[in-house]
N, C-alpha and C positions, 0 to 999 in steps of 0.2 A: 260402502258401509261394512261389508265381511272382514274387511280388515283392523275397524276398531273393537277394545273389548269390551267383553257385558255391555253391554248394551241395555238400557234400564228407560223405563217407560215410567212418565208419571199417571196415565191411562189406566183406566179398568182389565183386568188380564185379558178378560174375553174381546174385551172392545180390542186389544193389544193382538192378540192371538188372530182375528179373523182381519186385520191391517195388514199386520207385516205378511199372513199367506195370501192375502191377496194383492200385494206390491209384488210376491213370488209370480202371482201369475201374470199380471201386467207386464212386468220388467219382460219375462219370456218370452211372451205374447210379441211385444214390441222391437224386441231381440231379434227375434226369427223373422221379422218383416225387416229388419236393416238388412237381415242376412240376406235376404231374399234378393232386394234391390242391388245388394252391394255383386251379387252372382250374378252375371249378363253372359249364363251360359245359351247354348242353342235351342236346350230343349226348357222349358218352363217345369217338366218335371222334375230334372235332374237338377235346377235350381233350387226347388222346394226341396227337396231330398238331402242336398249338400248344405241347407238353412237349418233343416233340422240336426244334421246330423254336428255344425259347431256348435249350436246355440245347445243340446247336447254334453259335448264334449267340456262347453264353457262351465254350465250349472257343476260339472261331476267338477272341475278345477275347483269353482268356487267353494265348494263345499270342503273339500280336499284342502283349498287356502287355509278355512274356519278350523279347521281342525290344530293348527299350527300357532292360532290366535288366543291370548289370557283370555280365560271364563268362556270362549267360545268354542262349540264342537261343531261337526261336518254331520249334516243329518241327511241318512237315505231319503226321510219322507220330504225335506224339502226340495230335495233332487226331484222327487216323483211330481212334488205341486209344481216346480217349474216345467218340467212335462207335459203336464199337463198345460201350462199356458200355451207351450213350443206345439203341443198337439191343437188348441184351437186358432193359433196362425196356421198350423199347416192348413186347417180346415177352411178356413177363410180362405186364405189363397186358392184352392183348389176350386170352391164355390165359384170366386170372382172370379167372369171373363177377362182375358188379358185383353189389354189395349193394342187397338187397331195401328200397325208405325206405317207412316208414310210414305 
């Protein structure tokens, strides 16, 4: 979606405003657990570590895309909502015990 312009809702702003930041969070959230799985490093931390630090890296691109895009700009505070999603996968991950391998 970053990559198409204006983007135009026929939704209430507010209704508008609190959807798309929380697709920001979801998207992240969901992001950072691929990352997670997709890392089959040895330590489980250094997996979470290296999930946040693309899933990260991805949101500043994406933002950085948007800025390039008609009627669309690169916003620091949606980098931070996505963070914040990348910070409640880390935290879930951290909670969950890992699975016992056979």
């Amino acid at each position: 979606m970053s990559g198409r312009p204006g983007l135009k809702s026929p939704l209430d702003p507010e209704i508008d405003f609190f959807l798309r930041k929380g697709a920001h969070l979801a998207e992240y959230f969901i992001l950072t657990l691929l990352f997670f799985r997709a890392f089959d490093l040895k330590s489980r931390r250094e997996s979470i570590f290296w999930s946040l630090i693309f899933s990260l890296l991805y949101a500043l691109g994406d933002e950085w895309h948007q800025s390039f895009v008609a009627n669309r700009v690169g916003s620091p505070a949606d980098v931070l909502i996505d963070f914040l999603g990348i910070l409640g996968a880390v935290g879930f991950l951290r909670l969950k015990k890992p699975e016992k391998s056979e």
